[in-house]
C-alpha positions as CSV (number, residue, x, y, z in Angstrom):
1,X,11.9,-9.5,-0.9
2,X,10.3,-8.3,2.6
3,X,7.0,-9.5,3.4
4,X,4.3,-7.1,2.9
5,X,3.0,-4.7,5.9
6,X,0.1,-6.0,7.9
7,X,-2.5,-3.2,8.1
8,X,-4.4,-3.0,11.3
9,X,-7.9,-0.4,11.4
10,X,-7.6,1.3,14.8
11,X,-10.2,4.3,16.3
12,X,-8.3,6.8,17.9
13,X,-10.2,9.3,20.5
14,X,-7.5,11.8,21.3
15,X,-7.2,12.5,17.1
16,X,-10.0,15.6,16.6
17,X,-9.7,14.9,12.7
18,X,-12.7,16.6,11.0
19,X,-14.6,15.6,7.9
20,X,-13.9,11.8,8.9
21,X,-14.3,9.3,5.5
22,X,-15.3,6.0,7.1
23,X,-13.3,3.5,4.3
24,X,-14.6,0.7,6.7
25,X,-18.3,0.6,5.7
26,X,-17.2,-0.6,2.3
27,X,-15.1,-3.9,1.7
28,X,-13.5,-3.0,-1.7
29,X,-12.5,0.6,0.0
30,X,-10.7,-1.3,2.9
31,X,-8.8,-3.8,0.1
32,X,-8.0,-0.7,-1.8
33,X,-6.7,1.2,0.7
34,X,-4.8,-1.7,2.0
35,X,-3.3,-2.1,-1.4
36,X,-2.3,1.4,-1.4
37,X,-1.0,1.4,2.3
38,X,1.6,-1.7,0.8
39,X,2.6,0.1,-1.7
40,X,3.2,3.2,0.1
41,X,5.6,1.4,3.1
42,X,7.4,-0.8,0.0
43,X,8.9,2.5,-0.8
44,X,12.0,4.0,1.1
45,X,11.0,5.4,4.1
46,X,11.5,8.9,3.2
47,X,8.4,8.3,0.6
48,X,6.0,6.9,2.9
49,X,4.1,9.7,3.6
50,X,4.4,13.4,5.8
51,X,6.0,12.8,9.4
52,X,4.3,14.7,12.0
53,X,5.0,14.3,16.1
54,X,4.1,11.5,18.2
55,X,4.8,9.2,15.3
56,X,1.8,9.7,13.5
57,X,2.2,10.0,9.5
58,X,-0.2,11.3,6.3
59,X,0.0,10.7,2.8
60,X,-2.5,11.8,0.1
61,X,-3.5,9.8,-2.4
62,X,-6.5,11.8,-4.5
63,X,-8.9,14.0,-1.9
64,X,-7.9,11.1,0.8
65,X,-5.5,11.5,3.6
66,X,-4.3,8.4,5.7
67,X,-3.4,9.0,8.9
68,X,-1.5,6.1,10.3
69,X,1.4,4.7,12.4
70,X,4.2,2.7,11.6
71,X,5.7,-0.1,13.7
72,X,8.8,-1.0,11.4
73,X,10.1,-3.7,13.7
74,X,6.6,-5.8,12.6
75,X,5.8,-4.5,9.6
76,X,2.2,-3.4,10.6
77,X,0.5,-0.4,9.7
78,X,-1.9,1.0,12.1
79,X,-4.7,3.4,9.9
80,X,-6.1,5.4,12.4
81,X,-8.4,7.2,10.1
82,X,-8.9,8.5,7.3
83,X,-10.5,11.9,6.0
84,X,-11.3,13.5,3.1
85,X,-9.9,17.1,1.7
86,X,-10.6,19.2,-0.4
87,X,-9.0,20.3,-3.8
88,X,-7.6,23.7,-1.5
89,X,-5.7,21.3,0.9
90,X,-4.4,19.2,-1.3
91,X,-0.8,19.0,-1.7
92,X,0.3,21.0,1.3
């Protein structure tokens, strides 16, 4: 069994993602999302989430969308942020 991901919380300037959700502010949030991050990148790679350029990935879980990076060589799991949509977006 592979070790689990290690999740990093990165601020990115050059991402102009509107209606931010800052998880951080809340401890439980940032083990929950976390949890669902492992779970996500457990999964075959094809399940992880919605490729876009530059490397950077979403995945909605709910009216949250991660946007993160993936370094596969370490395991690690950059969340860059993470905003909130609504019921319209969802799915897309």
């Amino acid at each position: 069994m592979n070790p689990p991901f290690i999740v990093h919380w990165e601020k990115r300037a050059d991402l102009d993602l509107a209606r931010i959700y800052n998880a951080a502010a809340d401890k439980n949030e940032i083990t929950r999302c976390e949890n669902i991050a492992n779970k996500a990148l457990s999964r075959h790679p094809d399940s992880i989430g919605k490729y876009h350029s530059e490397g950077l990935y979403t995945h909605d879980f709910g009216l949250l969308r991660f946007c993160y990076h993936i370094d596969f060589t370490h395991r690690a799991v950059y969340i860059l942020e993470i905003i909130q949509i609504s019921w319209d977006e969802e799915n897309i």
